[in-house]
BATORPA-135219 format. One record per residue: residue number from 1; residue in three letters; x, y, z of N, C-alpha, C in turn. Coordinates in Angstrom, 2 decimals. Example, Ala and Ser with C-alpha at 12.3 -4.5 7.8 and 13.67 -1.06 7.14 Angstrom:
2
1, ALA, 13.19, -5.69, 7.80, 12.30, -4.50, 7.80, 13.20, -3.30, 7.80
2, SER, 12.85, -2.25, 7.08, 13.67, -1.06, 7.14, 12.90, 0.03, 7.87
//
This chain:
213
1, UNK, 89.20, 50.17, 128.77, 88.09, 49.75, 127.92, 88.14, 48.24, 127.68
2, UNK, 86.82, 47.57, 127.71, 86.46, 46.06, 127.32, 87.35, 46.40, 126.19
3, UNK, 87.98, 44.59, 125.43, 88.56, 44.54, 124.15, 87.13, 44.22, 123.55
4, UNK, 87.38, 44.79, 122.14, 86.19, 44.59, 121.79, 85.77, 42.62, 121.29
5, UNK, 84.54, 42.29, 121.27, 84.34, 40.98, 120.98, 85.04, 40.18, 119.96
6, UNK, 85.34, 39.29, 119.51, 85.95, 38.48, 118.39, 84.67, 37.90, 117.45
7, UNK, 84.48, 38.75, 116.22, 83.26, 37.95, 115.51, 82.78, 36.14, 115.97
8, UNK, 81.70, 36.08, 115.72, 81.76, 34.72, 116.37, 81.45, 33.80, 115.40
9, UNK, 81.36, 34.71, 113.80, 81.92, 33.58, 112.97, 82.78, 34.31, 111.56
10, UNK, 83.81, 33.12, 111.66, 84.16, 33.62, 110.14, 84.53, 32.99, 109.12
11, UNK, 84.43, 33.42, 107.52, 84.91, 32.14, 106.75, 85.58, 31.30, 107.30
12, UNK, 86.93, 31.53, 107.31, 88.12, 30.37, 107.72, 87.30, 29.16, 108.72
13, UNK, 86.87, 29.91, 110.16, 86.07, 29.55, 110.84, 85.12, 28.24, 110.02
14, UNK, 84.15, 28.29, 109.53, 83.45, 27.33, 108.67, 83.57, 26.71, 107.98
15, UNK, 84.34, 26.93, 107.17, 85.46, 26.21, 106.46, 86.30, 24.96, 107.58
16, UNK, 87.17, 25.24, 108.38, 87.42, 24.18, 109.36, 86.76, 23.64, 110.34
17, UNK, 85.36, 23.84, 110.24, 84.56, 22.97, 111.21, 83.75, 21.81, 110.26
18, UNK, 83.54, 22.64, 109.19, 82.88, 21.86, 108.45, 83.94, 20.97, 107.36
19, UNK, 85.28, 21.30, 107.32, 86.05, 20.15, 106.86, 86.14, 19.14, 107.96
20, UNK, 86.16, 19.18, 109.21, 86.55, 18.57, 110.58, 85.15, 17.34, 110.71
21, UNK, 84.10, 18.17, 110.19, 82.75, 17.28, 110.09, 82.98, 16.08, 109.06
22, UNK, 83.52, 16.59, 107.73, 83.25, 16.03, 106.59, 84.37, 14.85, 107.03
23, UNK, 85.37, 15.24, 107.48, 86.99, 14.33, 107.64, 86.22, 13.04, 108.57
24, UNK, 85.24, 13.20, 109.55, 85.04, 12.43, 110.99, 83.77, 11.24, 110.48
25, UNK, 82.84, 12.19, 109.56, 81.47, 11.56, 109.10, 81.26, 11.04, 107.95
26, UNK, 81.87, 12.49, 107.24, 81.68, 11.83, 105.81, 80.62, 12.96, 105.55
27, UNK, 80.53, 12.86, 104.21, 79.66, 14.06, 103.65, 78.34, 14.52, 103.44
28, UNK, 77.76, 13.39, 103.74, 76.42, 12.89, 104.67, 75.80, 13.66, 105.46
29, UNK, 77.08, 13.84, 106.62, 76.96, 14.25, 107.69, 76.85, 15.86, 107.44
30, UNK, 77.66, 16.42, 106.55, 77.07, 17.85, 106.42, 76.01, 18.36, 106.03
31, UNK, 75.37, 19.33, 107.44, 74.05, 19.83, 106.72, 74.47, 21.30, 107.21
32, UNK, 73.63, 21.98, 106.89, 73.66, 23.59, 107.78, 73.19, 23.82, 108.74
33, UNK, 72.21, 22.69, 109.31, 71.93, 22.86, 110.56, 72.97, 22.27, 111.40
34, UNK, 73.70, 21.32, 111.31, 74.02, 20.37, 112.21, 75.82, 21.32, 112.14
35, UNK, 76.12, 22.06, 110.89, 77.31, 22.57, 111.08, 76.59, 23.49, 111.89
36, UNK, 75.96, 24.76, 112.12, 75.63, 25.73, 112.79, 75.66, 25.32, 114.53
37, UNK, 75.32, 23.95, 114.42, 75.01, 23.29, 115.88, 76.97, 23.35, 116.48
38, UNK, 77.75, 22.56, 115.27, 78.53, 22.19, 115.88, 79.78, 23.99, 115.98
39, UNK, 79.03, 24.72, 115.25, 79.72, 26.25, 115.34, 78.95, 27.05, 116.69
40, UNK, 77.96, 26.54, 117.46, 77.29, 27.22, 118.21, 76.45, 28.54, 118.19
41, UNK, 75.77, 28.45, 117.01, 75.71, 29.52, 116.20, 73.99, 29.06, 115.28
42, UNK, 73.13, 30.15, 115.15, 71.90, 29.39, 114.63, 72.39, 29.73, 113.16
43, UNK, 71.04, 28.57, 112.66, 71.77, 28.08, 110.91, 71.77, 29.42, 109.79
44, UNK, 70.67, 30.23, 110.46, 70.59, 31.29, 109.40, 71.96, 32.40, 109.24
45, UNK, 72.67, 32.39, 110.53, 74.13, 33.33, 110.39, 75.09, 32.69, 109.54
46, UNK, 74.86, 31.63, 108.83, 75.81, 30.89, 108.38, 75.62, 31.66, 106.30
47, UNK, 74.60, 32.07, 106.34, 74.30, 32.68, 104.59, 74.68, 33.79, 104.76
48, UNK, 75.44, 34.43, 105.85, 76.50, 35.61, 106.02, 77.55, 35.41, 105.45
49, UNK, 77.46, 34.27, 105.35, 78.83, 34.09, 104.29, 78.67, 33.19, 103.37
50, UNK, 78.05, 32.25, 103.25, 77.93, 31.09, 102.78, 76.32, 30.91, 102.13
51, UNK, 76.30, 31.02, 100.47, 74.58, 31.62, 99.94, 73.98, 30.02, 100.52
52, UNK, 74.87, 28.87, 100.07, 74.08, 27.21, 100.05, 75.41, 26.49, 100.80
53, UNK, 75.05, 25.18, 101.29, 75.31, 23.72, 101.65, 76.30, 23.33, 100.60
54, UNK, 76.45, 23.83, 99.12, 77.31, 23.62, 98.27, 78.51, 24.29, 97.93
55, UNK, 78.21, 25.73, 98.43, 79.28, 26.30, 98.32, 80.45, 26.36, 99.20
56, UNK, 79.73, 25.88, 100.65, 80.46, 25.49, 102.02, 81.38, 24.29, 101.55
57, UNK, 80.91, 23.35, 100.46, 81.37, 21.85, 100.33, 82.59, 22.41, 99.09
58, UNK, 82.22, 23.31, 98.19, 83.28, 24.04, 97.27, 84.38, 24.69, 97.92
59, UNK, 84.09, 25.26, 99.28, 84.90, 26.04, 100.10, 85.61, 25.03, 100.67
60, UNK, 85.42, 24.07, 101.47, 86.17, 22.77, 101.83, 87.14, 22.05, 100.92
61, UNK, 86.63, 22.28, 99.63, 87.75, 21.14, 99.08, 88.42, 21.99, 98.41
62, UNK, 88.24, 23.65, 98.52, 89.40, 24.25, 97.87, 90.47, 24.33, 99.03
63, UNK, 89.89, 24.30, 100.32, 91.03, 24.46, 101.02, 91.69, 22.68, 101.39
64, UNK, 91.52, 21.84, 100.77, 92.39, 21.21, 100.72, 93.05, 20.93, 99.64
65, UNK, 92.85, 21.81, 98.44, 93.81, 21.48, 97.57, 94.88, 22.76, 98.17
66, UNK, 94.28, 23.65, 98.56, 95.29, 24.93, 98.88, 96.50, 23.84, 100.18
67, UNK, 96.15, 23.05, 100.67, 97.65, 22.15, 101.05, 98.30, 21.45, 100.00
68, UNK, 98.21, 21.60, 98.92, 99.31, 20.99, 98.54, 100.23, 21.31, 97.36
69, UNK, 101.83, 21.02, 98.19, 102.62, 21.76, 97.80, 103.08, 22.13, 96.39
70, UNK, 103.10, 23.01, 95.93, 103.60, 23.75, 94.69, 104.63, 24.56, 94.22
71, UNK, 105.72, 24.17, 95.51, 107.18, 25.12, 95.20, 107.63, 24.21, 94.20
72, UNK, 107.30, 22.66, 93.72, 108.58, 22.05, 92.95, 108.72, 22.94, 91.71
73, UNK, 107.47, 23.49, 91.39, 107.26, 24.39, 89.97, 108.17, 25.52, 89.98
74, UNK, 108.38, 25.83, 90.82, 109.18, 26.85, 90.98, 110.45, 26.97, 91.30
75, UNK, 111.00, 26.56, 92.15, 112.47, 26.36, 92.42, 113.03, 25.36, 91.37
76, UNK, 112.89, 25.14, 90.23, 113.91, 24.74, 89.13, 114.22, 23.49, 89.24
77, UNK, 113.34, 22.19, 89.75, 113.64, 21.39, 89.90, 112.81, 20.44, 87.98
78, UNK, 113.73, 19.49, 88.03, 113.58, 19.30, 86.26, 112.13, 18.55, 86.72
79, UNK, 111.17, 18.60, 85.20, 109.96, 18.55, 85.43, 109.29, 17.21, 85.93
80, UNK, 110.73, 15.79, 85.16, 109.90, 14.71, 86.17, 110.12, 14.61, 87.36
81, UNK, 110.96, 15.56, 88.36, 110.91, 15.19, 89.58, 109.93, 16.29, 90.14
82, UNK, 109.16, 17.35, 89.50, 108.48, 18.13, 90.09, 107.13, 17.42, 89.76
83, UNK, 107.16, 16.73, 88.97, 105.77, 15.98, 88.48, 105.54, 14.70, 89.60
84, UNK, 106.93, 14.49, 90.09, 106.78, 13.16, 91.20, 106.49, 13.74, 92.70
85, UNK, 107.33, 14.71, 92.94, 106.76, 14.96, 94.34, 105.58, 15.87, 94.22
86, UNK, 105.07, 16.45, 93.29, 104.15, 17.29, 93.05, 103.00, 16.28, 93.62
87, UNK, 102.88, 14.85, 92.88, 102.13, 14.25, 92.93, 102.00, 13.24, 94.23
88, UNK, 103.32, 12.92, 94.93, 103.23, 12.84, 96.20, 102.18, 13.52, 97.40
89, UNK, 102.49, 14.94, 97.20, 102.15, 16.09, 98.07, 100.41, 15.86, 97.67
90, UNK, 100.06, 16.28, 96.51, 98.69, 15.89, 96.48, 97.91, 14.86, 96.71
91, UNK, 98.69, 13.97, 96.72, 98.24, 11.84, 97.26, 98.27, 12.37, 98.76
92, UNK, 98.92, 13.21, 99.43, 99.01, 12.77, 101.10, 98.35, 14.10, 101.42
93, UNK, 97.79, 15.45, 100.91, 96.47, 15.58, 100.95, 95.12, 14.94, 100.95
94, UNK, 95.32, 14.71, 99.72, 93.65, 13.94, 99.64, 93.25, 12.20, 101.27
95, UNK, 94.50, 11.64, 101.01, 95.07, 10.28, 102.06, 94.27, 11.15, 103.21
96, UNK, 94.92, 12.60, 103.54, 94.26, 13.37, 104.64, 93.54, 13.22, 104.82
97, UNK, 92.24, 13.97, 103.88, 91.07, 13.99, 103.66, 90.00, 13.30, 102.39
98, UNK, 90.13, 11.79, 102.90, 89.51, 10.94, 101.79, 87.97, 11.24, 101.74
99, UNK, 86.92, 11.71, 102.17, 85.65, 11.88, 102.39, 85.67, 13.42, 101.32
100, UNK, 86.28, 14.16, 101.14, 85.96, 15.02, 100.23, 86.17, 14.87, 98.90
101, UNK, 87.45, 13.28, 98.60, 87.82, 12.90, 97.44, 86.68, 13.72, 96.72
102, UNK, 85.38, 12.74, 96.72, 84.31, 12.91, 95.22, 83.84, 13.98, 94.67
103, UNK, 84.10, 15.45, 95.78, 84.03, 16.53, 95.35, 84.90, 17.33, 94.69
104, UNK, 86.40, 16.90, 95.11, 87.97, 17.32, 94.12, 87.58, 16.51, 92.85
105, UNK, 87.02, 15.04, 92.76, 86.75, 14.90, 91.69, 85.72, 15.55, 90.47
106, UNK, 85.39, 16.76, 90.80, 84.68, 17.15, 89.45, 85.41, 18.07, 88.90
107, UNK, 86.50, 18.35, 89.32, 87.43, 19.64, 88.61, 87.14, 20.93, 89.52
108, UNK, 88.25, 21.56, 88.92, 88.04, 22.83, 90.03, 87.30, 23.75, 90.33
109, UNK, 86.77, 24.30, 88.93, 85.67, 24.65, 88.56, 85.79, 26.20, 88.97
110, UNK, 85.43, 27.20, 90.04, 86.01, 28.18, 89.99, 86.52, 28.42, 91.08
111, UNK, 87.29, 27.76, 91.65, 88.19, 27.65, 93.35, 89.52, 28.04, 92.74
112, UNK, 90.19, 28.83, 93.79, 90.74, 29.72, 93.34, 91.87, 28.66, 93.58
113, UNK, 92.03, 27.59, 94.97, 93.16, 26.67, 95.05, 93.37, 26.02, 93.89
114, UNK, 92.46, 25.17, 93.46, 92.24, 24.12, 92.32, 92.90, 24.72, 91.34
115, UNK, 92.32, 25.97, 90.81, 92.91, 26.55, 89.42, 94.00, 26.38, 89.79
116, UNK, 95.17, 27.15, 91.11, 95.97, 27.72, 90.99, 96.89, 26.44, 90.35
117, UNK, 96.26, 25.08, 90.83, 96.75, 23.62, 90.90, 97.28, 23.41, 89.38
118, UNK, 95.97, 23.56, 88.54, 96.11, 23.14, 87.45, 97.29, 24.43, 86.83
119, UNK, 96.93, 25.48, 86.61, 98.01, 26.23, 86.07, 99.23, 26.17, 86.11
120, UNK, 100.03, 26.09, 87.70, 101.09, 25.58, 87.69, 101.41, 24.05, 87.09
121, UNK, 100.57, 23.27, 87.16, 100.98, 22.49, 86.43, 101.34, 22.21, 85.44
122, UNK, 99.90, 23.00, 84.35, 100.25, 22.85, 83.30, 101.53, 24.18, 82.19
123, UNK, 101.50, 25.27, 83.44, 102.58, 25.97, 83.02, 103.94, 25.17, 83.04
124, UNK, 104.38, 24.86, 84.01, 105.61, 23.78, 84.17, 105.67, 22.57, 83.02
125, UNK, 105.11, 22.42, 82.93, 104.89, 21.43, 81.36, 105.54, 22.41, 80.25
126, UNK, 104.60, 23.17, 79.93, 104.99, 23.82, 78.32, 106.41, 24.62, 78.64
127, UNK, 106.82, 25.34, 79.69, 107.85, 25.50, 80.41, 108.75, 24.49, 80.08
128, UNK, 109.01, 23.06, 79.94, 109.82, 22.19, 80.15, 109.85, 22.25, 78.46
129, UNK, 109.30, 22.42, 77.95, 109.33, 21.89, 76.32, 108.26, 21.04, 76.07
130, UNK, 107.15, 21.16, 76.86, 106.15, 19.90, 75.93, 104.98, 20.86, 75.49
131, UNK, 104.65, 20.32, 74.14, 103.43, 21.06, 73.71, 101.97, 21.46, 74.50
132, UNK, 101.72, 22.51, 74.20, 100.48, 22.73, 74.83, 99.48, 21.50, 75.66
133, UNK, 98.93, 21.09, 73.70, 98.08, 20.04, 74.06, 98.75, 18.55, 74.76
134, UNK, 99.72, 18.17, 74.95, 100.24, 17.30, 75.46, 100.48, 17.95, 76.84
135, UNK, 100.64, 18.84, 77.19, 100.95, 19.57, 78.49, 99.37, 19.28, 79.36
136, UNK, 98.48, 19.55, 78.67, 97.39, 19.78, 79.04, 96.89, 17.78, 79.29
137, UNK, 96.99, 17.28, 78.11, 97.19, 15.16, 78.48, 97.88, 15.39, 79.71
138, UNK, 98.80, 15.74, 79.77, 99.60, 15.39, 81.39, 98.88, 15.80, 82.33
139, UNK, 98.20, 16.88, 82.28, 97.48, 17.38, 83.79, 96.30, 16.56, 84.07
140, UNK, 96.19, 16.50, 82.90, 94.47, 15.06, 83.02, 95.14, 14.07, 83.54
141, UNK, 95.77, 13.34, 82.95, 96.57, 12.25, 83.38, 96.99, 11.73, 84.58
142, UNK, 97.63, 12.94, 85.33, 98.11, 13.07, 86.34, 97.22, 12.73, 87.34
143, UNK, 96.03, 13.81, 87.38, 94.79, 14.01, 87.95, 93.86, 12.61, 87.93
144, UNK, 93.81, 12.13, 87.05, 93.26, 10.93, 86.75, 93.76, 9.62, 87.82
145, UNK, 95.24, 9.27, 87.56, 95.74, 8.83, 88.85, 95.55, 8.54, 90.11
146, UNK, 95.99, 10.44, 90.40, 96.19, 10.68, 91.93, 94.43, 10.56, 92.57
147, UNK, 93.60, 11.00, 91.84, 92.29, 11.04, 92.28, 91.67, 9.10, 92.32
148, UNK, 92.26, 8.76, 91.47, 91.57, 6.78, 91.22, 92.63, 6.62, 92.82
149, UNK, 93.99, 6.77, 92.64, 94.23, 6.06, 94.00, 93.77, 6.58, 95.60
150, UNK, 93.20, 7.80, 95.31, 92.85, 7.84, 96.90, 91.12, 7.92, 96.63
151, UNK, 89.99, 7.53, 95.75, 88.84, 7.09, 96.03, 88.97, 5.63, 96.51
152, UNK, 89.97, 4.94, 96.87, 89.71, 3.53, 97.31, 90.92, 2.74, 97.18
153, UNK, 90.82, 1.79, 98.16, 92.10, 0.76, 98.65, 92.26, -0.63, 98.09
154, UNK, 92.81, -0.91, 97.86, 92.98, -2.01, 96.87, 92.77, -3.52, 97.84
155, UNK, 94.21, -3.23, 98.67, 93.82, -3.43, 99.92, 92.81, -3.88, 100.64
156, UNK, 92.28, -2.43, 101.00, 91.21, -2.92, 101.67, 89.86, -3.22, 101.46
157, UNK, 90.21, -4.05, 100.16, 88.59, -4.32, 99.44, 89.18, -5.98, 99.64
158, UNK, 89.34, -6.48, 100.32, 89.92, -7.83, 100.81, 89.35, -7.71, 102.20
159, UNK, 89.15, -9.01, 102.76, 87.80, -9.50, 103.95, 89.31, -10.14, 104.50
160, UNK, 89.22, -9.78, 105.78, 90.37, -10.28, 107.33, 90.05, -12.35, 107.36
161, UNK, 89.91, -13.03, 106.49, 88.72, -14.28, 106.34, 89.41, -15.26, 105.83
162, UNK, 90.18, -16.23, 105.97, 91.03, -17.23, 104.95, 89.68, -17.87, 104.33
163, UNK, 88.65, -18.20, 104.92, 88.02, -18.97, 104.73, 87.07, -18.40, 103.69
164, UNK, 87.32, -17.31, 103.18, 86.31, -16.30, 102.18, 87.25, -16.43, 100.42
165, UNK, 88.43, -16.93, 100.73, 89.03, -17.21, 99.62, 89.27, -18.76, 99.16
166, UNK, 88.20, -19.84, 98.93, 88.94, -20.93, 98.94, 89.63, -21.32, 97.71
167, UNK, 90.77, -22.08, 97.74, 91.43, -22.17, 96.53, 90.63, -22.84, 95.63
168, UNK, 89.49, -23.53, 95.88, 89.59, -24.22, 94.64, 88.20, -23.20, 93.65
169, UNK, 88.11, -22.02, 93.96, 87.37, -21.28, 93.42, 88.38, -20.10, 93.00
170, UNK, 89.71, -19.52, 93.94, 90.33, -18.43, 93.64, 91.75, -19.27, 94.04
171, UNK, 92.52, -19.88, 93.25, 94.00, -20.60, 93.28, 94.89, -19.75, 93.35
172, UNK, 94.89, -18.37, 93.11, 96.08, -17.15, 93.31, 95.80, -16.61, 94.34
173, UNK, 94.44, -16.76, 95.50, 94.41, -15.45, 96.32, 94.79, -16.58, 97.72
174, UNK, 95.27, -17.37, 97.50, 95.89, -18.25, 99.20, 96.23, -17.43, 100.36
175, UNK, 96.49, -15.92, 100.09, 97.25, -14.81, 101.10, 96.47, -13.62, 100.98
176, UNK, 95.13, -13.64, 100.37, 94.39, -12.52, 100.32, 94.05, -11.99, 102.00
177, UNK, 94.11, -13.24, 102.44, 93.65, -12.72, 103.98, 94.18, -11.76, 104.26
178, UNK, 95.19, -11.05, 104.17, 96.86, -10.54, 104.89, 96.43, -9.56, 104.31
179, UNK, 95.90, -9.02, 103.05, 95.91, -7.94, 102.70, 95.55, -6.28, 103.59
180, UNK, 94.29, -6.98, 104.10, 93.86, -5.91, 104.60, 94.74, -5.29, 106.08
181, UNK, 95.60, -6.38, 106.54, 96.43, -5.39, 107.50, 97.43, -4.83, 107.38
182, UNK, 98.08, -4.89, 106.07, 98.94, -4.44, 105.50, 98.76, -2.99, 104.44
183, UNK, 97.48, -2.60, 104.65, 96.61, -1.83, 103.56, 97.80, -0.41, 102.94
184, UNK, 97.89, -0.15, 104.28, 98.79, 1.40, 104.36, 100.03, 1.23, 103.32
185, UNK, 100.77, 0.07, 103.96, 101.96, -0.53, 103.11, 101.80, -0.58, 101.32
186, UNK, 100.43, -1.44, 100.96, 100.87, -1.99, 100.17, 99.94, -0.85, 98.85
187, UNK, 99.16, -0.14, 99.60, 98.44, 1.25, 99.08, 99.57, 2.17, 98.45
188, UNK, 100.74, 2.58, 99.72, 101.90, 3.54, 99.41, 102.71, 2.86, 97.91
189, UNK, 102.66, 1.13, 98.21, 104.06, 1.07, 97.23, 103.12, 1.11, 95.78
190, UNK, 101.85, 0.60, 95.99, 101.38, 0.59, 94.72, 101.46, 1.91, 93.60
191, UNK, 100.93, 2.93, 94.67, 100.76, 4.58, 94.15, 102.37, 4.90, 93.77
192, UNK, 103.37, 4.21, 94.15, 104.68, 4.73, 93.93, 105.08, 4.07, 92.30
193, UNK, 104.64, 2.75, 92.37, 105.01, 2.06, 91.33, 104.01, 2.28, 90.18
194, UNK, 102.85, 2.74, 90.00, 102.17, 3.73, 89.24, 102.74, 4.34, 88.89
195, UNK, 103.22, 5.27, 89.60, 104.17, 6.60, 89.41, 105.07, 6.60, 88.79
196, UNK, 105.73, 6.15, 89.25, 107.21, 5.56, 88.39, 106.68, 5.34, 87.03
197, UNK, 105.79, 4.08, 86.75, 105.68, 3.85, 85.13, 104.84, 5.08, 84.41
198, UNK, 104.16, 5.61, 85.03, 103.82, 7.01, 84.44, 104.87, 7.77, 83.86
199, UNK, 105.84, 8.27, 84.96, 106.53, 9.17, 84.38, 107.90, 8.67, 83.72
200, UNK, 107.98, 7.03, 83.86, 108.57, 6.68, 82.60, 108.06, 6.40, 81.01
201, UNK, 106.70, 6.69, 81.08, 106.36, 6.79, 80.00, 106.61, 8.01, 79.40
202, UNK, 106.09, 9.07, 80.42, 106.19, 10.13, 79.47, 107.67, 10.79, 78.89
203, UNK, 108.54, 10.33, 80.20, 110.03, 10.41, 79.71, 110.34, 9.81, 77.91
204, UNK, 110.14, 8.53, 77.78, 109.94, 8.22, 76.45, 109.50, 9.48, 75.56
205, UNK, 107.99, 9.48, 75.88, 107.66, 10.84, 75.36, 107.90, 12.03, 74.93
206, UNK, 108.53, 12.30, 76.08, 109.67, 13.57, 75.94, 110.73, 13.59, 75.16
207, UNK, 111.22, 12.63, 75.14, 112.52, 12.48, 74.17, 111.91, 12.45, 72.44
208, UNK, 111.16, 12.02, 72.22, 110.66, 11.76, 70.67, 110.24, 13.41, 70.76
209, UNK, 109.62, 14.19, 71.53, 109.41, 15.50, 71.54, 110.20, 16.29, 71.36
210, UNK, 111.52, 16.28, 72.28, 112.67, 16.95, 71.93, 113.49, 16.34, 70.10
211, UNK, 113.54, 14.99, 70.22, 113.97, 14.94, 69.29, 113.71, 15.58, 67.53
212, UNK, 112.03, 15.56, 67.84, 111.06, 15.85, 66.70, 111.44, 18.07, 66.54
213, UNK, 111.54, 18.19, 67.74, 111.91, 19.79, 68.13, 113.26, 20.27, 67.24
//
């Protein structure tokens, strides 16, 4: 007997063509016709799974929060180092996929990745000893961050141009030129050194918490 056919579409399926679109173009570029084109497939088989154009774009950015990693919560590692690589892992997601940033930015809303994001997070917090509502400041906080450093490069908002900086209008930027080929570099150390004073603040924090406990 023939094996029988392989559906010729399926969630997962649409989901990675149309993250593959969004990653290459930008979000622009997604429509339902032009994903159906690039699935080989006419546009109307696509509300077999998918009711709108929005929920395809909800489906995309839950599966990139569903990359990123969430064992630190779990394997017992103390909470500012699960709060640091936690926040690593989600910076080199999004770094992945910068074109969906503005849609992770409205909250998770009812994606089942996103929630799972915030919960562990903010379980691991009150878990560690910090109050609810301060548990809950940290996940904003956090989020607040990791989402400002990957909508945009600091970097690379600097022109390849000596001649676009002259000193006697900008006397500190003599080396602005340099910036932009160095972007990757000086993007990573910035987001690190953020980091760091973040979670030395809240360390402070923590201690007046425990102490007050």
């Amino acid at each position: 007997m023939a094996r029988p056919r392989k559906p010729l579409l399926s969630t997962d399926r649409i989901v990675e063509t149309a993250r593959a679109l969004v990653d290459a173009e930008g979000l622009a570029a997604l429509s339902t016709r032009r994903l159906a084109a690039e699935l080989g497939v006419s546009g109307p088989s696509l509300y077999n799974h998918f009711r709108t154009k929005d929920e395809i774009l909800e489906a995309v950015a839950d599966s990139v929060s569903a990359q990123v990693d969430l064992s630190m919560f779990e394997d017992g590692r103390a909470w500012r180092t699960a709060l640091h690589d936690w926040a690593v892992s989600y910076r080199t997601a999004l770094r992945d996929h910068p074109n969906i940033v503005p849609v992770l930015a409205r909250g998770p809303g009812r994606r089942p990745a996103g929630l799972r994001l915030a919960d562990a997070v903010y379980g691991a917090m009150v878990d560690a000893g910090w109050p609810p509502a301060q548990a809950t400041s940290i996940g904003a906080l956090m989020r607040y961050f990791i989402m400002g450093s990957a909508l945009g490069s600091f970097a690379g908002g600097f022109v390849d141009d000596k001649s676009a900086y002259d000193p006697a209008d900008y006397p500190h930027l003599g080396q602005a030129h340099l910036l932009a080929e160095q972007q990757e570099k000086i993007d990573e150390r910035a987001f690190e050194t953020g980091l760091r004073a973040l979670l030395d603040g809240l360390t402070q924090q923590y201690e007046q918490v425990a102490d007050a406990g």
